[in-house]
N, C-alpha and C positions, 0 to 999 in steps of 0.2 A: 602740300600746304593748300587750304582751303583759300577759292578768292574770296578776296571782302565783300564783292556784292553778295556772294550767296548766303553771307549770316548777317544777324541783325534784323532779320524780319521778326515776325510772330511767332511764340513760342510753341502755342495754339492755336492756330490761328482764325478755330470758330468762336471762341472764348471770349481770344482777345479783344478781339474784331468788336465782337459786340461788344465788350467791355468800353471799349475806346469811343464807338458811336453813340453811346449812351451820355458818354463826356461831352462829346463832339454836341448834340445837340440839346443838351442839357446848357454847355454855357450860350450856345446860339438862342434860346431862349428864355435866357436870363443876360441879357446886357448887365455887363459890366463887372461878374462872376465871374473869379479868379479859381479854377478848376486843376488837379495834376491827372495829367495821359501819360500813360508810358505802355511800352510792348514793343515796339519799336527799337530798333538802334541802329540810326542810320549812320552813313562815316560824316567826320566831320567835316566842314563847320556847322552843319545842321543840327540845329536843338532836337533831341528826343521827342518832345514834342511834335514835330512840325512833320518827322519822320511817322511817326506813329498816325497824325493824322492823314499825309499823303499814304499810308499803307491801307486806313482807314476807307475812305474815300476816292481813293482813285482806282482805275480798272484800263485797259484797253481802247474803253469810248471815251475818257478824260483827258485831251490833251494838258501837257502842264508846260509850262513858262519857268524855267528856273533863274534866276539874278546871275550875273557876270559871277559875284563870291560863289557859289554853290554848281556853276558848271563842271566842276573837276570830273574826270572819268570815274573816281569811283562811284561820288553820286549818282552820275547817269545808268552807270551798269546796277548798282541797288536800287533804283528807281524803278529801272525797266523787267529786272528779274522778281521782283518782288510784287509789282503791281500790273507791270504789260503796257502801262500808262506812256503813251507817243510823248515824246519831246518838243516844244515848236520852237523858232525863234521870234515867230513874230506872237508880238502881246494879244491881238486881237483876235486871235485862233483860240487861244487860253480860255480852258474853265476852270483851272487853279494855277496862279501864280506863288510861286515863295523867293524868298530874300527882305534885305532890307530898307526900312522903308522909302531911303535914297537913292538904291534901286529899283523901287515900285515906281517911283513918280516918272512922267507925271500917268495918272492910274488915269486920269481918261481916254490912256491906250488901248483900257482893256473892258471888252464887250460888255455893255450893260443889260441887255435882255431887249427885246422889240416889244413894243403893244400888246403883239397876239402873244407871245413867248417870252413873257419878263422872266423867267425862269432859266433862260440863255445867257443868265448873263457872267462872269466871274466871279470867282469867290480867292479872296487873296490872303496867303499867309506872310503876316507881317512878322519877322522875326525881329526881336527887342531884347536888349539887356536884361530887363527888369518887369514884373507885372509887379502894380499896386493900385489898391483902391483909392486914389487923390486924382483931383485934376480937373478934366471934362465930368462936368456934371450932366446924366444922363437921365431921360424919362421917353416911354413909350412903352409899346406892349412888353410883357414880361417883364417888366420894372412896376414895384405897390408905387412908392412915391417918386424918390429920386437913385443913383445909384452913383459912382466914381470910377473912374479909371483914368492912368498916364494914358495918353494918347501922342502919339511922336506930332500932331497938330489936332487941331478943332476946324480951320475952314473947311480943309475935304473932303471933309467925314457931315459937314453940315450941308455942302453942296449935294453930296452923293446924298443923303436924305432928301433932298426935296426933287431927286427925279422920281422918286418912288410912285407906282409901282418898279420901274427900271432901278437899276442901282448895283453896286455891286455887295459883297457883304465881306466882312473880314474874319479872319482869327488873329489874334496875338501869340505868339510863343516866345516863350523862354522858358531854359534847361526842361523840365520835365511839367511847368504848368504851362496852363492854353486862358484863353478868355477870348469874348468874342464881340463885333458890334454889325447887328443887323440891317442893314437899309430902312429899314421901320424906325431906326433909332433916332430921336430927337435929344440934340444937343448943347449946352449952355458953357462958358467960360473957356 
């Protein structure tokens, strides 16, 4: 019998890969674009999504942070065979965090990039029931006027805006869609 970590990665995994980064920063530059990823199958509780993007995204030099729900052994061993991606426990080592969002808080545990190197700083996946377009009304780059999205709150995501350039930047997952909100994003309601 095969172990679970060694399937559920990429099918192809030059294909996919790019298929999925194309996603990946397609909704990152479009706040508030509700996007489907898949390629991925990570074991559960982990959304397809979120698996798809940590296969995307993560490598060896990417520590990742995983939520209390999501430490089980099999995620770790698919995590690490699949991407090489270190484990840490502390937040502030993390350049991608995942779980949910009452496992993320409070997020100013986790690095937001320095002066010289805003670019240091984390990118968190927030794993969610549900994406839709209501809620926090959103404007800034890669938005014409306005756009929507549920947001699990508005203050943190308005604070982490106004460290900007510092900040850190999100994805949303559920089941097999992604959406994303930038640090650049400015937010209403």
């Amino acid at each position: 019998m095969q172990s679970q970590s060694l399937i559920g990665g990429f099918s192809d995994a030059p294909k996919d890969s790019a298929i999925a980064f194309r996603v990946a920063l397609d909704v990152m530059a479009r706040p508030g674009k509700i996007a489907k990823i898949s390629g991925g199958t990570p074991p559960e509780p982990m959304s397809t999504s979120a698996g798809t993007l940590l296969l995307t995204l993560c490598d060896p030099e990417t520590p990742v942070w995983l939520a209390p729900s999501l430490r089980g052994a099999q995620i770790k061993e698919w995590l690490r065979f699949h991407t090489g991606a270190p484990l840490v426990d502390s937040r502030s080592e993390a350049m991608f965090a995942v779980g949910r969002w009452s496992e993320l808080l409070p997020v100013t545990d986790f690095a937001i990039g320095t002066p010289e190197y805003p670019d240091r700083s984390a990118t968190l996946i927030v794993e969610v029931e549900a994406l839709e377009n209501a809620g926090a009304i959103l404007h800034g780059p890669g938005i014409k006027d306005t756009s929507e999205l549920a947001l699990p709150e508005v203050k943190a995501f308005r604070n982490n805006a106004t460290l900007f350039p510092l900040g850190l930047d999100f994805y949303f997952t559920s089941g097999s869609r992604i959406a994303a909100l930038p640090r650049t994003t400015k937010l209403e309601g």
